[in-house]
N, CA, C and O of each residue as an XYZ file, in Angstrom:
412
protein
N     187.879     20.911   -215.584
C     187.176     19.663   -215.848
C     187.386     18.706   -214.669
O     188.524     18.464   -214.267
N     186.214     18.121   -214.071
C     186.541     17.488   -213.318
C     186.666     16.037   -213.525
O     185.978     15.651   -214.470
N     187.423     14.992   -212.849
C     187.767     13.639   -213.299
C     187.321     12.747   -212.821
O     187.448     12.336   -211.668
N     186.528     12.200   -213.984
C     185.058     11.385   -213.622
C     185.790      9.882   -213.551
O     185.788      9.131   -212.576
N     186.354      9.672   -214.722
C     187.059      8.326   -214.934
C     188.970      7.671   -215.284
O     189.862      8.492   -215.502
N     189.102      6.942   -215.274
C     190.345      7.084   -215.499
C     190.559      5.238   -215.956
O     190.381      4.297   -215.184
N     190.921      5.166   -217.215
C     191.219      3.953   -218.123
C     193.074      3.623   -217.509
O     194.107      4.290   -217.482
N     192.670      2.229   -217.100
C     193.450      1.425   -216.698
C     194.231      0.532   -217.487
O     193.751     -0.574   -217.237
N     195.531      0.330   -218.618
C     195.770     -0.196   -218.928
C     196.861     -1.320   -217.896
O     197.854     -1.018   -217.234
N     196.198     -2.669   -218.099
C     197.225     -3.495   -217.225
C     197.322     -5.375   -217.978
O     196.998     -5.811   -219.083
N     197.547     -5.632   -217.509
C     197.782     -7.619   -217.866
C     196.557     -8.065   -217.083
O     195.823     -7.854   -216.118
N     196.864     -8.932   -218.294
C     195.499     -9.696   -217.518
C     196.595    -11.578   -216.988
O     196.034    -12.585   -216.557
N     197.937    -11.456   -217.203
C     198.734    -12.732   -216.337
C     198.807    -12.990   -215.163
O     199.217    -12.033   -214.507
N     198.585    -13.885   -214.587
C     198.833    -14.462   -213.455
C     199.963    -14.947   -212.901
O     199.997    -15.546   -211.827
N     201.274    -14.613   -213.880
C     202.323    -15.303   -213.759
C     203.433    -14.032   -213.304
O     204.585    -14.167   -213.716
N     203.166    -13.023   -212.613
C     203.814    -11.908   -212.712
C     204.644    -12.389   -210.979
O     204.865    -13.511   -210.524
N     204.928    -11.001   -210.375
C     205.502    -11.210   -209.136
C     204.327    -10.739   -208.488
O     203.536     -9.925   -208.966
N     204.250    -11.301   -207.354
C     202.758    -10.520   -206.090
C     203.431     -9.238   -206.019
O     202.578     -8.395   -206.294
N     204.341     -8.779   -205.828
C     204.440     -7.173   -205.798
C     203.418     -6.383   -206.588
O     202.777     -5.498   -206.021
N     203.242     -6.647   -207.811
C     202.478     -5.753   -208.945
C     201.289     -6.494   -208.676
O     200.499     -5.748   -209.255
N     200.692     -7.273   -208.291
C     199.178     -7.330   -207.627
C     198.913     -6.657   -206.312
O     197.767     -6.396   -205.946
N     199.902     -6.400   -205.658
C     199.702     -5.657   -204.306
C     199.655     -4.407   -205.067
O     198.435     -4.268   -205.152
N     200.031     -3.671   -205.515
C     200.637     -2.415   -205.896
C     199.106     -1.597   -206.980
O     198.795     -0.407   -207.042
N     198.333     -3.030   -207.812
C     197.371     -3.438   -208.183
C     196.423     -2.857   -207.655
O     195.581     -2.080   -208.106
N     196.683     -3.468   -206.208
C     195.285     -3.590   -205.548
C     195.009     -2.064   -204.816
O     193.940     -1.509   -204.562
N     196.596     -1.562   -204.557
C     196.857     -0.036   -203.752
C     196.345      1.130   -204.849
O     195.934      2.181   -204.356
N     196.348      1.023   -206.044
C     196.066      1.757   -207.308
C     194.530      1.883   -207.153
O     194.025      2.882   -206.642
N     193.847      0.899   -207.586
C     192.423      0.620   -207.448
C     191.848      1.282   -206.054
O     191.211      2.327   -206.186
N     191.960      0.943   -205.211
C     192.059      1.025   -203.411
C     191.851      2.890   -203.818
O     190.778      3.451   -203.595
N     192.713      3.421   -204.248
C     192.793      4.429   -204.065
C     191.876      5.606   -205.021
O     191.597      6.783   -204.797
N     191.576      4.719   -206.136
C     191.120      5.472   -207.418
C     189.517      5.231   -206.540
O     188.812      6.239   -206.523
N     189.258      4.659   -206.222
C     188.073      4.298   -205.790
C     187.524      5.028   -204.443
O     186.349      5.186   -204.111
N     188.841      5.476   -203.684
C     188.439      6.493   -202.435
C     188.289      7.958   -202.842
O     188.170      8.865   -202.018
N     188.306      8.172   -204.469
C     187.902      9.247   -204.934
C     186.580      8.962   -205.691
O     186.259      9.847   -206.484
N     186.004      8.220   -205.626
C     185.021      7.592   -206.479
C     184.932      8.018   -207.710
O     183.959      8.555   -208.237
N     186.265      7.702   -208.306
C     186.408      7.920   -210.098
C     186.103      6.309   -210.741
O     186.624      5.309   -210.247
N     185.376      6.279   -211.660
C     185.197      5.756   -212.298
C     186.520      4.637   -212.863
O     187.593      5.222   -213.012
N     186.534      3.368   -213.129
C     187.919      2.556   -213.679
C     186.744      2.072   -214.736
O     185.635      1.573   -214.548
N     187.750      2.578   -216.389
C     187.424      1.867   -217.223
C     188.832      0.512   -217.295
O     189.859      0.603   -216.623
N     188.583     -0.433   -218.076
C     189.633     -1.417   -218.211
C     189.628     -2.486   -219.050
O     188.574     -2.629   -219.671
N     190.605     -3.391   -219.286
C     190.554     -4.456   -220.230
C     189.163     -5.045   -220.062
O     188.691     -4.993   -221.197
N     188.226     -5.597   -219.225
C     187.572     -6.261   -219.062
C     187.060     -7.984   -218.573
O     185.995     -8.602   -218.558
N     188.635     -8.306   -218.176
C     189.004     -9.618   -217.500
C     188.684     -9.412   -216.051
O     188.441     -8.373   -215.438
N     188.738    -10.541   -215.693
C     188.485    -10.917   -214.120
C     189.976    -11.780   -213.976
O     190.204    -12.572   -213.062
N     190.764    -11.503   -214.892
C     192.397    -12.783   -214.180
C     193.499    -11.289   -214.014
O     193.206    -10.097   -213.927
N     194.389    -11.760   -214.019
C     195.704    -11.235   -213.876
C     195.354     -9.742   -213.343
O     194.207     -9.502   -212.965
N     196.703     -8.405   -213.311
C     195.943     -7.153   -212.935
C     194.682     -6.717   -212.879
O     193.931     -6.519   -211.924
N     194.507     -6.554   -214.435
C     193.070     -6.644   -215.045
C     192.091     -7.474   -213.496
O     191.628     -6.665   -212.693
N     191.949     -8.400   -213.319
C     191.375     -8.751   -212.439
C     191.235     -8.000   -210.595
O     190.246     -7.724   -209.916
N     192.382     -7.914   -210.381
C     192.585     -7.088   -209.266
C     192.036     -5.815   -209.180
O     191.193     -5.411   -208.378
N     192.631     -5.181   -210.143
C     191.954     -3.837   -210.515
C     190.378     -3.486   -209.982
O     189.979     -2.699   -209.123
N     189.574     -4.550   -210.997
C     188.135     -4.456   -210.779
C     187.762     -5.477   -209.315
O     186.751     -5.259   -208.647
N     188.280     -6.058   -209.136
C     187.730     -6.764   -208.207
C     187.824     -5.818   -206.963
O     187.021     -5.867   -206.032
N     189.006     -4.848   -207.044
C     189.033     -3.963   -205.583
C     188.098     -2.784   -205.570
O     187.725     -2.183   -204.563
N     187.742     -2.513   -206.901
C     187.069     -1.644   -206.985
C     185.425     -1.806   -206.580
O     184.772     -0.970   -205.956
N     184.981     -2.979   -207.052
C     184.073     -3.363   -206.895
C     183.836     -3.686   -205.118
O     182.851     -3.261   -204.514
N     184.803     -4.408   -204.546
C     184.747     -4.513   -203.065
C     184.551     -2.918   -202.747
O     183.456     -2.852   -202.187
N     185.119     -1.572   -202.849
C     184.955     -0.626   -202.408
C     183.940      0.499   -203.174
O     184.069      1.718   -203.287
N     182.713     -0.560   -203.726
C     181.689     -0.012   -204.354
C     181.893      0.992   -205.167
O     181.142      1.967   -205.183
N     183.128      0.850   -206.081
C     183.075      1.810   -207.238
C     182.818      1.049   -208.580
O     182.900     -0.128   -208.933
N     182.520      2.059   -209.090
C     182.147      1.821   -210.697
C     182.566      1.739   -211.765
O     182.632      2.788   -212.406
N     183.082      0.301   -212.486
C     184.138     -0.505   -213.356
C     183.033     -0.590   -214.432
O     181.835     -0.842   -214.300
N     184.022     -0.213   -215.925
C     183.181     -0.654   -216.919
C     184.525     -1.002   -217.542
O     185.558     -0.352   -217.697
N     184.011     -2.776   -217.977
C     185.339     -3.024   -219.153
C     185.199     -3.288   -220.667
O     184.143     -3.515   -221.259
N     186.136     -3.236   -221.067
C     185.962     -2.988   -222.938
C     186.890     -4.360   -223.322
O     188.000     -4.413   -222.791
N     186.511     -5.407   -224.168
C     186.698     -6.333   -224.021
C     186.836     -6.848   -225.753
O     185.747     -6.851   -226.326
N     187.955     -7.241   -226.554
C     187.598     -7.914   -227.998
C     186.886     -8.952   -227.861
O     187.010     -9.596   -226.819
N     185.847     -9.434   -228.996
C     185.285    -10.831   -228.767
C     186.183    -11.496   -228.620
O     186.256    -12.106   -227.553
N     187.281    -11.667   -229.660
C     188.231    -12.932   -229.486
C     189.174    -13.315   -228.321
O     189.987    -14.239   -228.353
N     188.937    -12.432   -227.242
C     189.718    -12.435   -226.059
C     188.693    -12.279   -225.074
O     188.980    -12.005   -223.909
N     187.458    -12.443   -225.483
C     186.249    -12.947   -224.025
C     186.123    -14.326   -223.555
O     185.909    -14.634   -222.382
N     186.261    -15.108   -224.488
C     186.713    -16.237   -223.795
C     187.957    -16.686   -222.728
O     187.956    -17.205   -221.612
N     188.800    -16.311   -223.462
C     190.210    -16.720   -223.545
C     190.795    -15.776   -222.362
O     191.863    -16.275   -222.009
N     190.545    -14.748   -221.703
C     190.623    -13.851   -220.872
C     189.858    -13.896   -219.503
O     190.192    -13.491   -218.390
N     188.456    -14.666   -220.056
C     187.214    -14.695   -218.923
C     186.779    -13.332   -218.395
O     187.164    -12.689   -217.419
N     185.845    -13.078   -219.347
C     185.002    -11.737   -218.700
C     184.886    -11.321   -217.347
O     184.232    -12.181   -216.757
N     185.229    -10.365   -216.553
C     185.025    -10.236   -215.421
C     183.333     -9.914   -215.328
O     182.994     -8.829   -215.800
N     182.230    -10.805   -214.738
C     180.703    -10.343   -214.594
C     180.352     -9.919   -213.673
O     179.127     -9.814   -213.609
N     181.010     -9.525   -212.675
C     180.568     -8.403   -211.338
C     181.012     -6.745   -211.267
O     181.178     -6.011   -210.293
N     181.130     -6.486   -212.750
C     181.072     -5.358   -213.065
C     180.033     -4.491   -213.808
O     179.209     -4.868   -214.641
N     180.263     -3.165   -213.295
C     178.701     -2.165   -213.789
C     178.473     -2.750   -215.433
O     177.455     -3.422   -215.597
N     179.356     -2.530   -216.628
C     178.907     -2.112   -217.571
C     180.216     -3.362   -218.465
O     181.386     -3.298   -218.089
N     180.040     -3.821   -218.968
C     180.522     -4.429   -220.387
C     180.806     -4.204   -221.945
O     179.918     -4.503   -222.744
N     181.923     -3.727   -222.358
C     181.720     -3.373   -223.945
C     182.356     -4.221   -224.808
O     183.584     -4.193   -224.888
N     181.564     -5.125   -225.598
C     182.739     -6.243   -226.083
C     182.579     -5.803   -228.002
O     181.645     -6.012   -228.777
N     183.674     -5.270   -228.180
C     183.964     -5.392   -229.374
C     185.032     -6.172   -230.819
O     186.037     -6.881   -230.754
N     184.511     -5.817   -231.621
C     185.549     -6.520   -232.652
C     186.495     -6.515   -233.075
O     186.670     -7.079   -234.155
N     187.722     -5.756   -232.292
C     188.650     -5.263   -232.874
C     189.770     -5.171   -231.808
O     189.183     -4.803   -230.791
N     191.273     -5.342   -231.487
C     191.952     -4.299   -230.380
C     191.821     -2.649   -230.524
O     191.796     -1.738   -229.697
N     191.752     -2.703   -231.934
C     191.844     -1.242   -232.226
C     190.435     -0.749   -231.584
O     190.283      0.325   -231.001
N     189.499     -1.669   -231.784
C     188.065     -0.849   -231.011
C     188.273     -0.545   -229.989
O     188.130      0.619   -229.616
N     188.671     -1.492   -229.233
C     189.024     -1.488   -227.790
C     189.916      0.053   -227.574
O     189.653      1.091   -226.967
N     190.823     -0.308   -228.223
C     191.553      0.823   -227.508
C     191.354      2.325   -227.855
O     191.768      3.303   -227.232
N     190.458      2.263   -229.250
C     189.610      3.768   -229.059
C     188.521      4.005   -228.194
O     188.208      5.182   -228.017
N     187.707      2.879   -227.465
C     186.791      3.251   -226.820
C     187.922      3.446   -225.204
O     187.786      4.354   -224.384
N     188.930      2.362   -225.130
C     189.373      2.884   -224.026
C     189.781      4.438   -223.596
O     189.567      5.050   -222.549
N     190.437      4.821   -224.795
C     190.886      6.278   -224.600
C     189.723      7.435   -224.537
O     189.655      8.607   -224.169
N     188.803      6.403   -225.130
C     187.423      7.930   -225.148
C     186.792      8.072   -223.888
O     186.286      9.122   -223.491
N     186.831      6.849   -223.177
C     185.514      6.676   -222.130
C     186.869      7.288   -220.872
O     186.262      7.853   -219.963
N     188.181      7.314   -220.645
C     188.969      7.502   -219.627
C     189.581      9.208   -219.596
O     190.271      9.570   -220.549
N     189.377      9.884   -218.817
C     189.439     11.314   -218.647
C     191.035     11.349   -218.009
O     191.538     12.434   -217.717
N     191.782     10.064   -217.821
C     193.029     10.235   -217.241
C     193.581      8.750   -217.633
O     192.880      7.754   -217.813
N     194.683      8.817   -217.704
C     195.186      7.109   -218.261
C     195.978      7.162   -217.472
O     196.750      6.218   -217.308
């Protein structure tokens, strides 16, 4: 089977150390020079943010899965391919595990 995508669990805080946003950005950087797919929380702040934002600079293809009650409160990342906002964490985190071929 080959590995199309790979679900990113990370923070979406801003309050962490820059090490784990560098480290962030080297993860992404790299998932993306294989052009695998990053599914993810669906924020544009904290990891979560880095994640897609590097991916997107190196023209790969981010889809995030997002609860309503944490689209506000999180801030949707909107310069990504695809959006899934559902009602639940539990939604979330079954669609995360379905749509990611590697965690």
């Amino acid at each position: 089977m080959a590995l199309k995508s790979i679900t990113v669990y990370c923070s979406s805080s801003d309050k962490l150390s820059n090490k784990y946003y560098q480290d962030a950005e080297e993860i992404s950087k790299l998932i993306s020079s294989f052009k695998i797919n990053i599914v993810y929380g669906g924020a544009k702040v904290g990891i979560m943010g880095v994640i897609a934002k590097t991916a997107k600079k190196y023209n790969n293809r981010v889809l995030g899965v997002i609860p309503n009650f944490l689209s506000e409160k999180e801030i949707i990342f909107e310069n990504i391919d695809e959006i899934k906002i559902v009602d639940t964490m539990n939604a979330r985190n079954n669609i995360l595990l379905e749509l990611g071929d590697a965690y």
